[in-house]
Residue frames as qw, qx, qy, qz and C-alpha x, y, z in Angstrom:
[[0.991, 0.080, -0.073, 0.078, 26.64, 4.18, 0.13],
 [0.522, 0.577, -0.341, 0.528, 29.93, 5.86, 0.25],
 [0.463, -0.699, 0.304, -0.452, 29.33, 6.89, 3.86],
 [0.933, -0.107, 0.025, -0.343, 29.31, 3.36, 4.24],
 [0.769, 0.354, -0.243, 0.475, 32.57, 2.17, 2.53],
 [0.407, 0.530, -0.444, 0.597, 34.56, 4.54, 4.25],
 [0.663, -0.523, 0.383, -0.374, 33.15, 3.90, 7.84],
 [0.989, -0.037, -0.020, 0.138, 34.36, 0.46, 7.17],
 [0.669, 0.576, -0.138, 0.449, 37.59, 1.70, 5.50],
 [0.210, 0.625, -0.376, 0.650, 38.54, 4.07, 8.18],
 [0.581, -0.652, 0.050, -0.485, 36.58, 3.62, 11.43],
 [0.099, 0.404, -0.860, 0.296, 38.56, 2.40, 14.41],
 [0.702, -0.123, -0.692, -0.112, 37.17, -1.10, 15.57],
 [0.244, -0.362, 0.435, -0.788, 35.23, -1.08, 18.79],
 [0.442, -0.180, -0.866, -0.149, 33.88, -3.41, 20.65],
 [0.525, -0.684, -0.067, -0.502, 30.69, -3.05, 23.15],
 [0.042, 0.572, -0.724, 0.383, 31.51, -4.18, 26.82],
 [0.893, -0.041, -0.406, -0.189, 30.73, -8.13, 27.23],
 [0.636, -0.394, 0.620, -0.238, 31.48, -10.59, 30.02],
 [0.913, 0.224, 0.340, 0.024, 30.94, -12.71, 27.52],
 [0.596, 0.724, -0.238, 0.252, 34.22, -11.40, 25.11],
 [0.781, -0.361, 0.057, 0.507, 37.77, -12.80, 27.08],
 [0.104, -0.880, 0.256, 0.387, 40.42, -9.92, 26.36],
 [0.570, -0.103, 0.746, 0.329, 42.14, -12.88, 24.69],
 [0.370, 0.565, 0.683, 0.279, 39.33, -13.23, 21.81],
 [0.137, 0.944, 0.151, -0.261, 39.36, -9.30, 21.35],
 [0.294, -0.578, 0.642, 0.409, 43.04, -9.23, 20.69],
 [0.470, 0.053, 0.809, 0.350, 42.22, -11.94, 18.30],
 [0.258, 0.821, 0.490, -0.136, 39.19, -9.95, 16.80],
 [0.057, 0.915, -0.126, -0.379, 41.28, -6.50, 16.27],
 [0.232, -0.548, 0.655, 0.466, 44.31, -8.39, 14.57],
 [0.383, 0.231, 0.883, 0.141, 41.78, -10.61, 12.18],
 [0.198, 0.849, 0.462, 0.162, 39.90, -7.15, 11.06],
 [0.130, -0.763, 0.012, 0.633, 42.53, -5.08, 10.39],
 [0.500, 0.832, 0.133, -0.198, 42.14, -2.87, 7.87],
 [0.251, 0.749, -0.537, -0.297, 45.76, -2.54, 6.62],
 [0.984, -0.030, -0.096, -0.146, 46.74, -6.46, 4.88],
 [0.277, 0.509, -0.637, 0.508, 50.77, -5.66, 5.74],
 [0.175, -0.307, 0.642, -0.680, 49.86, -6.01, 9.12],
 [0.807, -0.077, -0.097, -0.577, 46.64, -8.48, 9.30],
 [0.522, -0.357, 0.768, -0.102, 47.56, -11.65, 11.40],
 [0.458, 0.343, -0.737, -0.359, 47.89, -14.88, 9.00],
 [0.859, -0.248, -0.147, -0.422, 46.24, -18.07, 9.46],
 [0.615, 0.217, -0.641, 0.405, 49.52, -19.44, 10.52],
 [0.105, -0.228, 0.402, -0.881, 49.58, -16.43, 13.41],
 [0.590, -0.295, 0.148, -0.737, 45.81, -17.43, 14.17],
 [0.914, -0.197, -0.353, -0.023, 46.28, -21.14, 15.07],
 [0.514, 0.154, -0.413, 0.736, 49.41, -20.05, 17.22],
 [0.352, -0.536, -0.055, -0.766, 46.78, -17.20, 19.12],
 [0.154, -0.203, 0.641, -0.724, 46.23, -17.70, 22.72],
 [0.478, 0.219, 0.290, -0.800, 42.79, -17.78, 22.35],
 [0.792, 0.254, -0.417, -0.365, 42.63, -20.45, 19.69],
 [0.277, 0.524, -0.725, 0.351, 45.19, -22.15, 21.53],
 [0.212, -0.098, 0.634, -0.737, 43.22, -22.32, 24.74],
 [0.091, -0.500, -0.830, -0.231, 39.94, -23.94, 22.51],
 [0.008, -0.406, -0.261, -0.876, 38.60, -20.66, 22.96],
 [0.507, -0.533, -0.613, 0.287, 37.58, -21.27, 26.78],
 [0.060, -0.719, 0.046, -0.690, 37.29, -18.09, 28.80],
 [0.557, -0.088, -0.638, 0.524, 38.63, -18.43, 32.10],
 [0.382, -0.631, -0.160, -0.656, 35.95, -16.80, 34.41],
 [0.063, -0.397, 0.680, -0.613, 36.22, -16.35, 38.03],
 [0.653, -0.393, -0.480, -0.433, 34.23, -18.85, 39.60],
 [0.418, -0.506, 0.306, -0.690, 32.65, -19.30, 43.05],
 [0.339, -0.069, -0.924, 0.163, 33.07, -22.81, 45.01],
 [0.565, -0.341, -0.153, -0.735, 29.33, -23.76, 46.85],
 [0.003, -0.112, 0.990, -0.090, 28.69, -26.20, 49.13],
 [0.717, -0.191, -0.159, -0.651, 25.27, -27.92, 49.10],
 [0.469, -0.218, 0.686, -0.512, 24.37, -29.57, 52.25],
 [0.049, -0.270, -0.952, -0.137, 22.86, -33.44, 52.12],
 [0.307, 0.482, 0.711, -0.410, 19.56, -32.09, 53.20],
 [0.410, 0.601, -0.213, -0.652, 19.36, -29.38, 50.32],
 [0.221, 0.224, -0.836, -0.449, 20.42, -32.77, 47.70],
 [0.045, -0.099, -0.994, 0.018, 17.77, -35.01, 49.41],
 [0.203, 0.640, 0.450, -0.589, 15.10, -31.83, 49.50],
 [0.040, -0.369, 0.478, 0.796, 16.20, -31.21, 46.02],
 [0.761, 0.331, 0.323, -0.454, 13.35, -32.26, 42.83],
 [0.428, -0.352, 0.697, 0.456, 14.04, -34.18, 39.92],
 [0.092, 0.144, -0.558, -0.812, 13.64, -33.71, 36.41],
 [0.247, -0.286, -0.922, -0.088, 10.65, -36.38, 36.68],
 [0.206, -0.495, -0.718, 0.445, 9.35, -34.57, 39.49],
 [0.174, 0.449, -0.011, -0.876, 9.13, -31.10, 38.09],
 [0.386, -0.042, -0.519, -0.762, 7.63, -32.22, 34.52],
 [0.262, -0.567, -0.765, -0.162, 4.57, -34.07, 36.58],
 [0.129, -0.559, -0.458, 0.679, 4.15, -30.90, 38.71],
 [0.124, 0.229, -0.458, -0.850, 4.07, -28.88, 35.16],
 [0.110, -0.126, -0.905, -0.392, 1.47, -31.62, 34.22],
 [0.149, -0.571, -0.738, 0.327, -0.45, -31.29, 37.28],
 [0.168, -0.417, -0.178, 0.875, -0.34, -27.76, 36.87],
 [0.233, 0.167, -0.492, -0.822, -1.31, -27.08, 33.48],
 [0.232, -0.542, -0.768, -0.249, -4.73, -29.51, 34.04],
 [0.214, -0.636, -0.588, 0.451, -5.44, -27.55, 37.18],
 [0.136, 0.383, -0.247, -0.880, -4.98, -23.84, 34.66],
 [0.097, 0.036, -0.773, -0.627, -7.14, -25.84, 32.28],
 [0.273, -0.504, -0.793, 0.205, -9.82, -26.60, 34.56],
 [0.083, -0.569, -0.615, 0.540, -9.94, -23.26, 35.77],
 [0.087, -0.157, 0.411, 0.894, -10.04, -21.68, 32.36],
 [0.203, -0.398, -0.848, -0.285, -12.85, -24.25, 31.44],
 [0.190, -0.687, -0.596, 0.370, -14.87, -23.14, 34.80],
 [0.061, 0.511, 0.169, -0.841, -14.26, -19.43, 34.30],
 [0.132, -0.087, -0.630, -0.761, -15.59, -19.65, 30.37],
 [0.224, -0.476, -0.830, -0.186, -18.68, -21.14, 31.63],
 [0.344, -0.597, -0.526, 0.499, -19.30, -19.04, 34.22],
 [0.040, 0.187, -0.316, -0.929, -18.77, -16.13, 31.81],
 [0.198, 0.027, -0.655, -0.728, -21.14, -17.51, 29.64],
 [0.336, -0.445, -0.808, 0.187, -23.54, -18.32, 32.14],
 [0.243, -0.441, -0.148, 0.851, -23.56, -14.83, 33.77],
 [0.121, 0.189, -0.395, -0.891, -23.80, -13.45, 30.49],
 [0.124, -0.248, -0.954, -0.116, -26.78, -15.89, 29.82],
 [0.251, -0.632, -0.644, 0.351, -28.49, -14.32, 32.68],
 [0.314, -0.092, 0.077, 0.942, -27.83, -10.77, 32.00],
 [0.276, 0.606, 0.570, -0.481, -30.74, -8.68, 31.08],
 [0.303, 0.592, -0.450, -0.596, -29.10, -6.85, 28.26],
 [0.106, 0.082, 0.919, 0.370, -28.21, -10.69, 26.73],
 [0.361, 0.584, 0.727, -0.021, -32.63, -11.30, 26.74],
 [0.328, 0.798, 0.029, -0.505, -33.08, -7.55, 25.02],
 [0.001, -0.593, 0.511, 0.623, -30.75, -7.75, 22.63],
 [0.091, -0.025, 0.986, 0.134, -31.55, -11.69, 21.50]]
């Protein structure tokens, strides 16, 4: 349990490497969990933070796309995928139904099935 306490107490504060963590919000992370309270940012200091500042957005590089009229008018809509899901899942249900029987039909016929029975 002591091992414990003093990994908190001493260990230096690492973070894995994330796309998903903005340098910004680290900074904010290391100065909100330090360990000495002389130095520990105040709640004054964290509403005044970049990163709080900014509504905690992460400015990520993003890629501009174009999409062509035929791709928007070749495109499916919500509507259209859940009846294809619908259609789908009777036609997986059907062929579950058909392969049970046909199991059990098979098996029916089997010679072992009449010995054993």
């Amino acid at each position: 349990m002591f091992d414990i306490y003093a990994e908190i107490v001493n260990a230096e504060l690492k973070f894995p490497k994330s796309d998903n963590v903005s340098p910004q919000l680290e900074d904010l992370l290391h100065k909100l969990l330090d360990k000495d309270p002389n130095t520990r940012m105040t709640l004054d200091q964290v509403f005044e933070h970049p990163w709080i500042k900014s509504g905690g957005l992460v400015r990520q590089k993003s890629k501009l796309i174009e999409v062509t009229d035929d791709e928007i008018s070749n495109a499916l809509t919500f509507a259209q995928i859940s009846h294809l899901k619908m259609k789908l899942h009777k036609i997986h249900t059907r062929i579950t139904k058909k392969t049970h029987e046909n199991v059990v039909r098979v098996k029916s016929k089997s010679p072992t099935a009449k010995t054993e029975g």
